[in-house]
DSSP file (Angstrom, degrees, kcal/mol; ACC not computed):
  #  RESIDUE AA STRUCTURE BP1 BP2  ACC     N-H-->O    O-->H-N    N-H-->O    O-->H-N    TCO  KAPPA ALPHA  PHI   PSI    X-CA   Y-CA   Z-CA
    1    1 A X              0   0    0      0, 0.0    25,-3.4     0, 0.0     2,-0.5   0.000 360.0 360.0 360.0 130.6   45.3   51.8  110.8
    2    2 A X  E     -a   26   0A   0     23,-0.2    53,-1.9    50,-0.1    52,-0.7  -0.850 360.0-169.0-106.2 128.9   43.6   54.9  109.8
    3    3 A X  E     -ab  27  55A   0     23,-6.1    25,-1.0    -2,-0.5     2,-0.7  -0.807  11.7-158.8-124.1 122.4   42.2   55.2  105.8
    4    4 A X  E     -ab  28  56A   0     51,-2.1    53,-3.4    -2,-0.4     2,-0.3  -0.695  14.8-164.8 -76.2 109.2   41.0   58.2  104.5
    5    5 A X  E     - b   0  57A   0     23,-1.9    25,-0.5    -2,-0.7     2,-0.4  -0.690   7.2-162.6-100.0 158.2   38.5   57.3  101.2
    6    6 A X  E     - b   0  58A   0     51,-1.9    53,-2.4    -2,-0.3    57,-0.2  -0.993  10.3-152.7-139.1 119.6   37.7   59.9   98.9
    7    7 A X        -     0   0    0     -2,-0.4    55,-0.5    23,-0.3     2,-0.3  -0.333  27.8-113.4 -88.0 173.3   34.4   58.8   96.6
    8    8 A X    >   -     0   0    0     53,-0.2     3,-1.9    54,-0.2     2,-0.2  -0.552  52.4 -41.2-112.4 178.0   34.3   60.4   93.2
    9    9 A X  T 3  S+     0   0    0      1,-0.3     3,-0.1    -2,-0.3    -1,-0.1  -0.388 127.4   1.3 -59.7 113.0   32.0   62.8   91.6
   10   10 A X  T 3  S+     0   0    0      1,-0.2    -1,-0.3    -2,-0.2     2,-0.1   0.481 116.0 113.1  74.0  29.9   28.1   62.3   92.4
   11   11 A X    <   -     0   0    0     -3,-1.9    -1,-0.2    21,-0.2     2,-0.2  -0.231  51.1-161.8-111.2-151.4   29.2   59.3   94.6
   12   12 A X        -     0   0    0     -3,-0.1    19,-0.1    -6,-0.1     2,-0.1  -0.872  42.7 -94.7-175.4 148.6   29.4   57.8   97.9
   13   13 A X        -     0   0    0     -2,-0.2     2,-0.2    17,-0.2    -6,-0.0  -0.383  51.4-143.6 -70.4 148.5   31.4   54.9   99.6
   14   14 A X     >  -     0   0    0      4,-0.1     4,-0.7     1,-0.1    -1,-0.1  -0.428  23.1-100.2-108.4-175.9   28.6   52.3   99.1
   15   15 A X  T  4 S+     0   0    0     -2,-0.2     5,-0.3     2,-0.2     3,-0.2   0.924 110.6  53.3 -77.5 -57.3   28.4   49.7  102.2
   16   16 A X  T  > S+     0   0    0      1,-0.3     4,-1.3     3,-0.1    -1,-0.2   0.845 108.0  48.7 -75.7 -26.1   30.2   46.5  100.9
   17   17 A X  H  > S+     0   0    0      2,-0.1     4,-1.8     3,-0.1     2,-0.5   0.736 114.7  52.5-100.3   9.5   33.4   48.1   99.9
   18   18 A X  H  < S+     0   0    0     -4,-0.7     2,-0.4     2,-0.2    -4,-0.1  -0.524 112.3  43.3 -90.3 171.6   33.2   49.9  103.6
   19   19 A X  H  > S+     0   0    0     -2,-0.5     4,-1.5     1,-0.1    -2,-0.1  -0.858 105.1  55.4 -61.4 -50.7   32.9   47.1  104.8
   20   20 A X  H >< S+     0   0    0     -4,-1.3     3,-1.0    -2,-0.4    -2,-0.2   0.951 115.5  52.8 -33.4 -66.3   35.7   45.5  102.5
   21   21 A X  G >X S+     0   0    0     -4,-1.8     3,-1.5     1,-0.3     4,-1.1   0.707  91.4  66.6 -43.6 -44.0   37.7   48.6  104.2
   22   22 A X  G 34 S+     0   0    0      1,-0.3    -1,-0.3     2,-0.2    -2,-0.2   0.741  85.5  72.8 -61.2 -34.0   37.2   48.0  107.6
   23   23 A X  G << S+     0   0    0     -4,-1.5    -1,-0.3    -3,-1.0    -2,-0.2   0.295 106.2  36.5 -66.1  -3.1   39.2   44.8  107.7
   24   24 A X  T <4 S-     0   0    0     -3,-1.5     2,-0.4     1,-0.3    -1,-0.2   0.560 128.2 -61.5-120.7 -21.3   42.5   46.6  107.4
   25   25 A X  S  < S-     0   0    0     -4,-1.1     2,-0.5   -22,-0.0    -1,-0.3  -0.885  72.4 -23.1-175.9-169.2   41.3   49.8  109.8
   26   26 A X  E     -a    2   0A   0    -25,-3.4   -23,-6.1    -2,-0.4     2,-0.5  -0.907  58.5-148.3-108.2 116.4   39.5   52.5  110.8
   27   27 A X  E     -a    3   0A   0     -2,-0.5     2,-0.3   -25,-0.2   -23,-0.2  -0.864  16.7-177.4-109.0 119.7   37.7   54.2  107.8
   28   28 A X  E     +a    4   0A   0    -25,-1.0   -23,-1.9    -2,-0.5     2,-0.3  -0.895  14.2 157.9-117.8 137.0   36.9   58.0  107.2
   29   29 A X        -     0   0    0     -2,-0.3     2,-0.3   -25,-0.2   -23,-0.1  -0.916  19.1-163.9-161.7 130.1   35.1   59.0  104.3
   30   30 A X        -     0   0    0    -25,-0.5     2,-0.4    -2,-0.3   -23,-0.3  -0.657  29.7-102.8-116.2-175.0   33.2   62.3  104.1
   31   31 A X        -     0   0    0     -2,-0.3     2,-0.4   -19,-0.1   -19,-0.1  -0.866  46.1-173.0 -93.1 125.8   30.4   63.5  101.5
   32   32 A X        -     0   0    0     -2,-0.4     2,-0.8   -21,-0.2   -21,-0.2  -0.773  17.8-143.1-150.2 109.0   32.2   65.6   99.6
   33   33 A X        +     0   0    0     -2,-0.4     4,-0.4     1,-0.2     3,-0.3  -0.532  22.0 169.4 -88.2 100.5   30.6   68.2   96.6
   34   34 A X        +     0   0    0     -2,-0.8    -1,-0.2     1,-0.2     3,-0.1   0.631  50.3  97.0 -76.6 -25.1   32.7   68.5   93.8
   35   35 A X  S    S+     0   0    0      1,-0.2    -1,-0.2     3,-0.1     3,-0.1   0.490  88.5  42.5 -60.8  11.6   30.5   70.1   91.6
   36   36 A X  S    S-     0   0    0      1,-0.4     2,-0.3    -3,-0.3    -1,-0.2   0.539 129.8  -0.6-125.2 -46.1   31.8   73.4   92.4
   37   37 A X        -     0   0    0     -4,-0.4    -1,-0.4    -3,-0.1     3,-0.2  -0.856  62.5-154.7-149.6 127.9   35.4   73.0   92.5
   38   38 A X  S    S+     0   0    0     -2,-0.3     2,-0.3     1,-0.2    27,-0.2   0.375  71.5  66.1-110.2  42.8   37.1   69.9   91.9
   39   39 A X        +     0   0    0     -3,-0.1     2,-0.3    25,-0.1    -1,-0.2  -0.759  54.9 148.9-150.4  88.8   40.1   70.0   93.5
   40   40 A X        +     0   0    0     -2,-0.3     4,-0.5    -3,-0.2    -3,-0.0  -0.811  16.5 134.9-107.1  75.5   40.2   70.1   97.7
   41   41 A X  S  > S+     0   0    0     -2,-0.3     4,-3.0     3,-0.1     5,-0.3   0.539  74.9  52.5 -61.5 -23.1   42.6   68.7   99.4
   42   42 A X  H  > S+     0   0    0      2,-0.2     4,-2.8     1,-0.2    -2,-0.1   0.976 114.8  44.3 -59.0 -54.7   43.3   71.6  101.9
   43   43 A X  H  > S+     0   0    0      1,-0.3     4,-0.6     2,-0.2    -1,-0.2   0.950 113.4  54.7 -77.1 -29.3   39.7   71.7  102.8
   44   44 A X  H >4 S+     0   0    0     -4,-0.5     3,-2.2     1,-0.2     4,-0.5   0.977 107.8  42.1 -56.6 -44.8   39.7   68.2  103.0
   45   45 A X  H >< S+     0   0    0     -4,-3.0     3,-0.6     1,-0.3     6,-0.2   0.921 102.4  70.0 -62.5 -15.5   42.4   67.5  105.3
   46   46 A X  H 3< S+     0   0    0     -4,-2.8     3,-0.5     1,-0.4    -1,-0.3   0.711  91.2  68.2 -73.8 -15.3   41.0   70.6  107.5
   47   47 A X  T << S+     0   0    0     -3,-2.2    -1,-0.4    -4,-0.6     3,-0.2   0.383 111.0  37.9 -75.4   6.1   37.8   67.9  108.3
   48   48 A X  S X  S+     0   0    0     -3,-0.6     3,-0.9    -4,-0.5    -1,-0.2  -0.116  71.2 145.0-159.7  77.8   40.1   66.2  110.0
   49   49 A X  T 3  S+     0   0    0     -3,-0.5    -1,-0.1     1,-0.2    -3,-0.1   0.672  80.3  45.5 -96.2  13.2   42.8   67.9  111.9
   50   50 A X  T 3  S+     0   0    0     -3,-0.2     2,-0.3    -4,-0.0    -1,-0.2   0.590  96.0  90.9-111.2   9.9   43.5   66.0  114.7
   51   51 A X    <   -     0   0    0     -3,-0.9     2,-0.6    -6,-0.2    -3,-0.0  -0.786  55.5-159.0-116.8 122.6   43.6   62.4  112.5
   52   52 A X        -     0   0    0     -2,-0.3     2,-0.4    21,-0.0   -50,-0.1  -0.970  22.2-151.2-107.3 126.2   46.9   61.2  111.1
   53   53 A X        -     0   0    0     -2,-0.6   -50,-0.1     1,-0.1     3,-0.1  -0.659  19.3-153.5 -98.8 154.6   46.1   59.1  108.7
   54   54 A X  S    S+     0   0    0    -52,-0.7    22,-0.3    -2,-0.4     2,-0.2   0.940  76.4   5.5 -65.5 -59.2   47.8   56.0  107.2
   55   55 A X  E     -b    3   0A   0    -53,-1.9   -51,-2.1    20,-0.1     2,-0.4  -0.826  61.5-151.0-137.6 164.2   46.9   55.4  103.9
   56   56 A X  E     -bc   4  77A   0     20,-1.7    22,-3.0   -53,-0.2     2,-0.4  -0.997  19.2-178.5-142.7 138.0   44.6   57.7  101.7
   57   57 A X  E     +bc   5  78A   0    -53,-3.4   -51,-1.9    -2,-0.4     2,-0.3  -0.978   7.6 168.7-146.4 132.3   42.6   55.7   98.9
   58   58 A X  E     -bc   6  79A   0     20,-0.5    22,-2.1    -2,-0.4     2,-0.4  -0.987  28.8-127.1-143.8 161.3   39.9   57.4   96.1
   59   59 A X  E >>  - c   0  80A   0    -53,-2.4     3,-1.1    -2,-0.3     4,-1.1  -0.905  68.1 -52.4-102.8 153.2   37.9   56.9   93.0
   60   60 A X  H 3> S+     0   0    0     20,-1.8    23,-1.0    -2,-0.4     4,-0.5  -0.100 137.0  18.0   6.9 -64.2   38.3   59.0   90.3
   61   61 A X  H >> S+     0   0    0     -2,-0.3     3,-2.0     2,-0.2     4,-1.9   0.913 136.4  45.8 -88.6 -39.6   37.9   62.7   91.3
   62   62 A X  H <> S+     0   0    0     -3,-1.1     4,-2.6   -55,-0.5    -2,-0.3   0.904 107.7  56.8 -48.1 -42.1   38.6   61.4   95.0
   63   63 A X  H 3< S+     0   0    0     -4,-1.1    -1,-0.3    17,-0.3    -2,-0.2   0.763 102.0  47.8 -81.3 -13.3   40.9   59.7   93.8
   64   64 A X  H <X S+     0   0    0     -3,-2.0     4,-3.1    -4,-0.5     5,-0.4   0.806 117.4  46.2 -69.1 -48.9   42.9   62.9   92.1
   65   65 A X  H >X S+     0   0    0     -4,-1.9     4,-2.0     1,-0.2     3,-1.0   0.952 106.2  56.5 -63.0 -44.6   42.6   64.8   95.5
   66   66 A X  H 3X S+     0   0    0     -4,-2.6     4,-1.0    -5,-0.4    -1,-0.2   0.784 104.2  57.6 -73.1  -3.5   43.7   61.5   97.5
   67   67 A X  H 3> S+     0   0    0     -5,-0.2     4,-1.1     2,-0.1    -1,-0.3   0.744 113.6  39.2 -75.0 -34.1   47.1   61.8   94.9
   68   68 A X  H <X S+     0   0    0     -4,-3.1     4,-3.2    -3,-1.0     3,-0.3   0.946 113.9  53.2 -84.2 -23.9   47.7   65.4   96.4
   69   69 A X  H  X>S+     0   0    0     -4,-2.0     4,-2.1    -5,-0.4     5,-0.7   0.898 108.1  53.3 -93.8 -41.5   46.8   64.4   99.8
   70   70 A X  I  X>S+     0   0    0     -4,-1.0     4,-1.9    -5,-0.4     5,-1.8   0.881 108.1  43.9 -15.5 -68.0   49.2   61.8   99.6
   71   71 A X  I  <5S+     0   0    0     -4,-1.1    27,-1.2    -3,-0.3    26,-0.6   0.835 113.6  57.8 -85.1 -53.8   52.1   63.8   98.6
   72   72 A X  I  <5S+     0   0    0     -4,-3.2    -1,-0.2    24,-0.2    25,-0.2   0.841 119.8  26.8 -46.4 -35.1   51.0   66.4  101.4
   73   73 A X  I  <5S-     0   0    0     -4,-2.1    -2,-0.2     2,-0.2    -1,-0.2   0.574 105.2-120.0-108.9 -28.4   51.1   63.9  104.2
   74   74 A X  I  << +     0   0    0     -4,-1.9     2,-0.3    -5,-0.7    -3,-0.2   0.728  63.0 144.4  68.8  79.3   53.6   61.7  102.9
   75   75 A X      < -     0   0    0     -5,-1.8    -1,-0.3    24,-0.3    -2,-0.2  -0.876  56.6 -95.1-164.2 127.7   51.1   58.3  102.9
   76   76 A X        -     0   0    0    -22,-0.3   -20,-1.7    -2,-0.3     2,-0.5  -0.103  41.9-148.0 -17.5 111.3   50.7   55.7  100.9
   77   77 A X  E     -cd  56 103A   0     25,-2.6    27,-3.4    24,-0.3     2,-0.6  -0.745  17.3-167.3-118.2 152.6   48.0   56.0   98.2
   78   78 A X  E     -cd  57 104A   0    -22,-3.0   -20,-0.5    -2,-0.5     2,-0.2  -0.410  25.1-177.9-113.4  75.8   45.6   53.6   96.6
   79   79 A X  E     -cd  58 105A   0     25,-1.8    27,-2.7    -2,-0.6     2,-0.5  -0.534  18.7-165.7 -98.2 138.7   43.8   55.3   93.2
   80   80 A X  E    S-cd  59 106A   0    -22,-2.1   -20,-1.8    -2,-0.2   -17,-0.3  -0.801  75.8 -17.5-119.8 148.9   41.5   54.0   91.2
   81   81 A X  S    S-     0   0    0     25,-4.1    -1,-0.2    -2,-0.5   -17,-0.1   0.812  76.7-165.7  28.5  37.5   40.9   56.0   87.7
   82   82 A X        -     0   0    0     24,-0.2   -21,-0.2   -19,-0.2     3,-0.1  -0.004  18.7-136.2 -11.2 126.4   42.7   59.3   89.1
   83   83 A X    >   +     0   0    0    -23,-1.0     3,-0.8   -22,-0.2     5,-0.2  -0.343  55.8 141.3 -66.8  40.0   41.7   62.4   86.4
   84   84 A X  G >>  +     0   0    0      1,-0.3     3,-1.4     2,-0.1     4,-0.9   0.818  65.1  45.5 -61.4 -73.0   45.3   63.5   86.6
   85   85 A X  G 34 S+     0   0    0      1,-0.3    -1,-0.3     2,-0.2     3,-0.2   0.640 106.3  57.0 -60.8  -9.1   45.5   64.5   82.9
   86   86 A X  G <4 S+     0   0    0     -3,-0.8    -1,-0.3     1,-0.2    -2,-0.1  -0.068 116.9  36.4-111.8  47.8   42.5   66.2   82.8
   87   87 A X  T X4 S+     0   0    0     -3,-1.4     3,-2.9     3,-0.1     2,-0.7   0.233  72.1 129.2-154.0 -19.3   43.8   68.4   85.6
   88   88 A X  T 3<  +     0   0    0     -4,-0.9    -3,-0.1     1,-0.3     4,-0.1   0.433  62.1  70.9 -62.3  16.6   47.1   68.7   84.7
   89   89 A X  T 3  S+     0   0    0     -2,-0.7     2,-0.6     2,-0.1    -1,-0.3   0.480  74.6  99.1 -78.1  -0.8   47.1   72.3   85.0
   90   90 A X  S <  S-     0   0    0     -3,-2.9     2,-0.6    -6,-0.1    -3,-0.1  -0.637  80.3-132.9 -83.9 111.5   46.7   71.7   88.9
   91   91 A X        -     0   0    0     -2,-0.6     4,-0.1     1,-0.2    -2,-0.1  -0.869  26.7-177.1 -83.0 117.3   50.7   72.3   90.3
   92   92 A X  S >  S+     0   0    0     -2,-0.6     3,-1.5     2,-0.1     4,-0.3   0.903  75.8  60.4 -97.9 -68.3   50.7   69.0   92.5
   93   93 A X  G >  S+     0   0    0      1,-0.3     3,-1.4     2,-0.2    -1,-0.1   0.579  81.6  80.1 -31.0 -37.0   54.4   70.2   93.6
   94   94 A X  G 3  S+     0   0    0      1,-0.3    -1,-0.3     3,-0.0    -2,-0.1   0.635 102.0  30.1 -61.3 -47.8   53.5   73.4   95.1
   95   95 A X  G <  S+     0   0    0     -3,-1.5    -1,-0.3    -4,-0.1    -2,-0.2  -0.043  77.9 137.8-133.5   8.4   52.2   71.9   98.6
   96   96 A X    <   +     0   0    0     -3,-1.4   -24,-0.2    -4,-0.3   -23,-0.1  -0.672  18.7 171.3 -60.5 140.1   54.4   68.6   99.3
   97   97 A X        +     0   0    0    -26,-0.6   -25,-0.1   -25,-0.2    -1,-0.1   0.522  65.3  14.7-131.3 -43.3   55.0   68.9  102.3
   98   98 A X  S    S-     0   0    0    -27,-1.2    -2,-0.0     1,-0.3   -23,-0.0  -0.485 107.1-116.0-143.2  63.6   56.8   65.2  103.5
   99   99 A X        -     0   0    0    -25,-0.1    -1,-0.3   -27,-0.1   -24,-0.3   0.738  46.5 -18.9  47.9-172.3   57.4   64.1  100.2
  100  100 A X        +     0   0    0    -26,-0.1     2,-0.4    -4,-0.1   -24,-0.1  -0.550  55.5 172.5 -69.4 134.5   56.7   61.5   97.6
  101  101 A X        -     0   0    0    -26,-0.2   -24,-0.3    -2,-0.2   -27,-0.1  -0.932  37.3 -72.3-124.7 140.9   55.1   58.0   98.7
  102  102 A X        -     0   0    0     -2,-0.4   -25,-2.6    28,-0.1     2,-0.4  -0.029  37.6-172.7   3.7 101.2   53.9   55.4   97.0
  103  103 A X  E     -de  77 132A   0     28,-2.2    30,-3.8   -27,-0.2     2,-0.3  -0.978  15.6-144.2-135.7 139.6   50.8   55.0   95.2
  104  104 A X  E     -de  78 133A   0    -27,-3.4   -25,-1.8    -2,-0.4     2,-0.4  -0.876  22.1-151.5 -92.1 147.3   49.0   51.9   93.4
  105  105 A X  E     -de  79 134A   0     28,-1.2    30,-3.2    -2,-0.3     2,-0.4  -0.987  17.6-177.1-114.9 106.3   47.2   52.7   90.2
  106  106 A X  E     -de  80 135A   0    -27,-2.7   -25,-4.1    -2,-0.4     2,-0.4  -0.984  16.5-179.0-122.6 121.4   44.4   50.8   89.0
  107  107 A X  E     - e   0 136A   0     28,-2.2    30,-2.4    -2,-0.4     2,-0.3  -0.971  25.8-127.2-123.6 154.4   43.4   52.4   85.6
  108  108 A X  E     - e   0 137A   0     -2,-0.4     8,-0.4    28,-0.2    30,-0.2  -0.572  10.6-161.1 -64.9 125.7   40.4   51.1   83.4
  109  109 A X  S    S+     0   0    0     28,-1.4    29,-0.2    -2,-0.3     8,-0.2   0.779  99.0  36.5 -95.8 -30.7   41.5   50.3   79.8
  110  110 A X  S    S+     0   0    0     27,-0.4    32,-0.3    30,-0.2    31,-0.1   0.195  86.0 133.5 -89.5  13.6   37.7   50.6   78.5
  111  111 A X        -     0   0    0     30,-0.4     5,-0.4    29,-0.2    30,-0.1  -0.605  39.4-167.0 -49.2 129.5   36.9   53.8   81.1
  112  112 A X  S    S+     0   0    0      3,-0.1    -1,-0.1    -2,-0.1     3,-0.1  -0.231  85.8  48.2 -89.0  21.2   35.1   56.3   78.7
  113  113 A X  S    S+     0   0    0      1,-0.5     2,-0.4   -53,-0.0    -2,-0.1   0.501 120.2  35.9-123.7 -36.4   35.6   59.3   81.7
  114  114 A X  S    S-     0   0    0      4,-0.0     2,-0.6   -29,-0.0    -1,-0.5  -0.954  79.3-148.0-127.3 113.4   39.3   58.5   82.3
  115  115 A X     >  -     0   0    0     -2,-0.4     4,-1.6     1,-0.2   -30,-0.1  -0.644   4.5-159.8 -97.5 135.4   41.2   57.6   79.4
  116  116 A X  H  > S+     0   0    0     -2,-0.6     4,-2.6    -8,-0.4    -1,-0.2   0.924  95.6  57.2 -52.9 -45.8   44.2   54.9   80.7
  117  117 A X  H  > S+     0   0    0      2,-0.2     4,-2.1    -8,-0.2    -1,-0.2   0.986 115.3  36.3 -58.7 -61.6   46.3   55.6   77.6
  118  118 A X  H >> S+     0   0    0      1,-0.2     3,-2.2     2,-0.2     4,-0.5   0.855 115.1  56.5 -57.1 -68.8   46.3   59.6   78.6
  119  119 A X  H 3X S+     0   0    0     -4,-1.6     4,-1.5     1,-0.3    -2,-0.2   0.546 113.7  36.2   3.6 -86.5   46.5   58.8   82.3
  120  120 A X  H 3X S+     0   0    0     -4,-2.6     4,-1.9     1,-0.2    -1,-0.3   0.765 114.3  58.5 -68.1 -31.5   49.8   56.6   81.9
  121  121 A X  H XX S+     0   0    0     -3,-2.2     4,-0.9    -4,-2.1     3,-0.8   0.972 115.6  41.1 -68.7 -73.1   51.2   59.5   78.8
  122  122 A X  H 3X>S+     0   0    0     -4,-0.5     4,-1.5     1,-0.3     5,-0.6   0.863 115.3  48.5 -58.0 -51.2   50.8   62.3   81.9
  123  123 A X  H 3X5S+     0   0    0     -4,-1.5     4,-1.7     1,-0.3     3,-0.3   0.791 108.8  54.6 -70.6 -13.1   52.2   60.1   84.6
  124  124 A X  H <<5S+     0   0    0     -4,-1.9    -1,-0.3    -3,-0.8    -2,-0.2   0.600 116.0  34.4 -50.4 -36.3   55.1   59.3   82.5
  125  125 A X  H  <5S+     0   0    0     -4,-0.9    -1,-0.3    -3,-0.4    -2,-0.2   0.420 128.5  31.6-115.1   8.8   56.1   62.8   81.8
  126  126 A X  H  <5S+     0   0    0     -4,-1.5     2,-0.3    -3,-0.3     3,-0.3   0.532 120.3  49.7-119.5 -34.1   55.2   64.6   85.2
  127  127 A X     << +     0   0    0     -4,-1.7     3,-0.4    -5,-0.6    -2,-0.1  -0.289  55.0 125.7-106.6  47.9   55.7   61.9   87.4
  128  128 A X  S    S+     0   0    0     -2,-0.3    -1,-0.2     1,-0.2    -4,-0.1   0.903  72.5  56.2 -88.6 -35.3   58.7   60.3   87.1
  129  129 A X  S    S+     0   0    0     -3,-0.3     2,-0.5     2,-0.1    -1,-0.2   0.598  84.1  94.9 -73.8  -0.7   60.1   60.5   90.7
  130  130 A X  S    S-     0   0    0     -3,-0.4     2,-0.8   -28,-0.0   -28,-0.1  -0.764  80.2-123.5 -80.0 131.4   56.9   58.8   92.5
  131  131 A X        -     0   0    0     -2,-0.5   -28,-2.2     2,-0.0     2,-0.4  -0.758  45.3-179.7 -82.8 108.0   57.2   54.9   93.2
  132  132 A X  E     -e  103   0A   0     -2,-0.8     2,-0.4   -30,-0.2   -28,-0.2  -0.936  32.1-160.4-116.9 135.1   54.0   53.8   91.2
  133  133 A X  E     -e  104   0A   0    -30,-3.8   -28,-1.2    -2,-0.4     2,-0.6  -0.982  24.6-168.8-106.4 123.1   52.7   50.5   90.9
  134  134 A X  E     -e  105   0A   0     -2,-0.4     2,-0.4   -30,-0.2   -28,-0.2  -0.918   6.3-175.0-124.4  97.4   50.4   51.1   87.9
  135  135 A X  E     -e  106   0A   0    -30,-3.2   -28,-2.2    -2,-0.6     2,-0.5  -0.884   5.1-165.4-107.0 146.0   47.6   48.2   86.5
  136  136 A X  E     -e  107   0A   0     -2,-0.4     2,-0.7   -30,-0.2   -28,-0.2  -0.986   7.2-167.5-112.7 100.1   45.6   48.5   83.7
  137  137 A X  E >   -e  108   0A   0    -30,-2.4   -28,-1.4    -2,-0.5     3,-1.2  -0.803   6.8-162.2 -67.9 101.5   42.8   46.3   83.2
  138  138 A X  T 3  S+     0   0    0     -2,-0.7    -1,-0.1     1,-0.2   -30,-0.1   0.424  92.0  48.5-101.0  24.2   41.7   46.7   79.6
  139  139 A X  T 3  S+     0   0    0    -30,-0.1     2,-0.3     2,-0.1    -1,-0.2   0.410  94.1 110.0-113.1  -3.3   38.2   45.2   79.9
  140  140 A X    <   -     0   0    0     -3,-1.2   -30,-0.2   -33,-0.1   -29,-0.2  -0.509  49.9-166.8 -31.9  77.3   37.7   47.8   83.3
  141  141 A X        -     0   0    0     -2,-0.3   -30,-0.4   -31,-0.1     4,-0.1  -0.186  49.6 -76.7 -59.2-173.5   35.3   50.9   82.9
  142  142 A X  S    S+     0   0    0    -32,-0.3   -82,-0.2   -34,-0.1   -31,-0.1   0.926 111.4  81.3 -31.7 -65.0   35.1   53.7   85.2
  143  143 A X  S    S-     0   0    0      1,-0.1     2,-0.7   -84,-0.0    -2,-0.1  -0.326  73.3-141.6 -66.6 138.1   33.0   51.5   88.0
  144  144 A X        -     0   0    0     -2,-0.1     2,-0.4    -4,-0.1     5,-0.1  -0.825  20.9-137.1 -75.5 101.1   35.2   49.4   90.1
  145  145 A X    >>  -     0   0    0     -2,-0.7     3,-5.4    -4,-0.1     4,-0.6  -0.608  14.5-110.9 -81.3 136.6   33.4   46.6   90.5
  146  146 A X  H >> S+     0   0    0     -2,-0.4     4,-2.1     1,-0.3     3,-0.6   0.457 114.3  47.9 -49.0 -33.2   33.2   44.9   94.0
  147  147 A X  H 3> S+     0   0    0      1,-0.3     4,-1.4     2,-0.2    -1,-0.3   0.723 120.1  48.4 -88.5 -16.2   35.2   41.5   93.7
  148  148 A X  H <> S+     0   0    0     -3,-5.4     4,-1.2     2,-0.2    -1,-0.3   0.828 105.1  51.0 -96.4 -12.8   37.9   44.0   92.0
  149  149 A X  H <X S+     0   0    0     -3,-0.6     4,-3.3    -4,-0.6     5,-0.4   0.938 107.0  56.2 -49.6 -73.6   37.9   46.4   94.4
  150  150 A X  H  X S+     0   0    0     -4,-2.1     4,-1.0     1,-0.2    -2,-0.2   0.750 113.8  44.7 -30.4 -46.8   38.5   43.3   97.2
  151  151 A X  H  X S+     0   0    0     -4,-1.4     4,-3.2     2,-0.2    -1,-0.2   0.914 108.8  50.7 -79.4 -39.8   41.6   42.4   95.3
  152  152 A X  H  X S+     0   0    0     -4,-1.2     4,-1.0     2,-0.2    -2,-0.2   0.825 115.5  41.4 -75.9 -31.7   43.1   45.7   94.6
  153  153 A X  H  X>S+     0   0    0     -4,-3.3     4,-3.2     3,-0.2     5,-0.5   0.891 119.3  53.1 -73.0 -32.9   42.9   46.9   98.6
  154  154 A X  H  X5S+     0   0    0     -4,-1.0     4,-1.7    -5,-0.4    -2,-0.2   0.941 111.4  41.3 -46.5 -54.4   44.1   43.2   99.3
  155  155 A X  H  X5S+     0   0    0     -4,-3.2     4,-0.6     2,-0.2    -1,-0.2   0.893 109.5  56.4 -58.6 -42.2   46.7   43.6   97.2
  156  156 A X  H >X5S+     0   0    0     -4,-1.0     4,-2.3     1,-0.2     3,-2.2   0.977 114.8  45.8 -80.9 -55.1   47.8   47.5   98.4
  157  157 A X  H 3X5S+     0   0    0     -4,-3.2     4,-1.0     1,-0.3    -1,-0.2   0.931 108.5  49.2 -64.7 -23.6   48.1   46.2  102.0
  158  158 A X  H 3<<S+     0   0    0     -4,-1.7    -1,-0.3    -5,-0.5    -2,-0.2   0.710 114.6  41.0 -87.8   8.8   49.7   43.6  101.6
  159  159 A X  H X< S+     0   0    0     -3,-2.2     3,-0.9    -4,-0.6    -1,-0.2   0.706 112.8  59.0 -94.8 -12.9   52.2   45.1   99.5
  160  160 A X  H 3< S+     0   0    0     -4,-2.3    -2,-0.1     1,-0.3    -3,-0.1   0.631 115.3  36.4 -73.4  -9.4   52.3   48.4  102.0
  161  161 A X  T 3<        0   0    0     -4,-1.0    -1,-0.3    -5,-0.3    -2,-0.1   0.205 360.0 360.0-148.8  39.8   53.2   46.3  104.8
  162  162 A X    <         0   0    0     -3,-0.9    -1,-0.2    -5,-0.0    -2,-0.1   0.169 360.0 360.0 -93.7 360.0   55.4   43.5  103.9
């Protein structure tokens, strides 16, 4: 199993939840500088053109590119506080390539960066043809913390390969 992680904005996959990762596959995760534009998936997939990946898993601005990169590759995605609404001028349609897949949703109900209420009000009206499984925690900030992290890839394989 190949996973492509995508870290969010001033972040980096920290050690324990690669490791956490590593138990389902083989994990590629680059360094990746948003501050300039935040919204790559071409130039991301172009680090890696000879790698088909399985599943594609992000936080929060990773995790917006790892919705389009989905949709491009037609893989399963696993996101946790996606910025879709504060993007939604970004045409997601424009570049599908192998169609809609899957995605699990883990949204923060206390995030102060990503609000869950808009989040589910965008995917609800743009996204009605994606098969989402969508959780809300509502005592959840931004940070994923590790033991919730552990459940939620636990959870996305095992529903991705049942």
């Amino acid at each position: 199993m190949k996973i492509l992680y995508l870290h969010g904005l001033n972040s980096k996959l920290s050690d324990p939840k690669r490791k956490i990762l590593e138990q389902y596959g083989q994990v590629f995760a680059l360094d990746i500088n948003y501050t300039e534009k935040h919204f790559q998936p071409d130039f991301i997939l172009k680090q890696f053109p000879n790698t088909e990946f399985n599943v594609v898993m992000g936080s929060s601005m990773g995790a917006l590119n790892a919705y389009a990169i989905s949709e491009i590759i037609g893989r399963p995605a696993l996101l946790f506080n996606p910025p879709l609404v504060k993007y939604s001028e970004i045409e997601f349609s424009h570049k599908f390539t192998r169609g809609l897949s899957p995605k699990q949703i883990l949204l923060g109900g206390s995030d102060e960066v990503v609000n869950a209420a808009e989040t589910l009000n965008f995917l609800g009206q743009n996204l009605q043809k994606s098969v989402l499984n969508i959780i809300v925690l509502p005592k959840l900030g931004h940070r994923i913390p590790i033991d919730i992290f552990t459940d939620q890839v636990k959870n996305f394989f095992k529903d991705i390969c049942a």
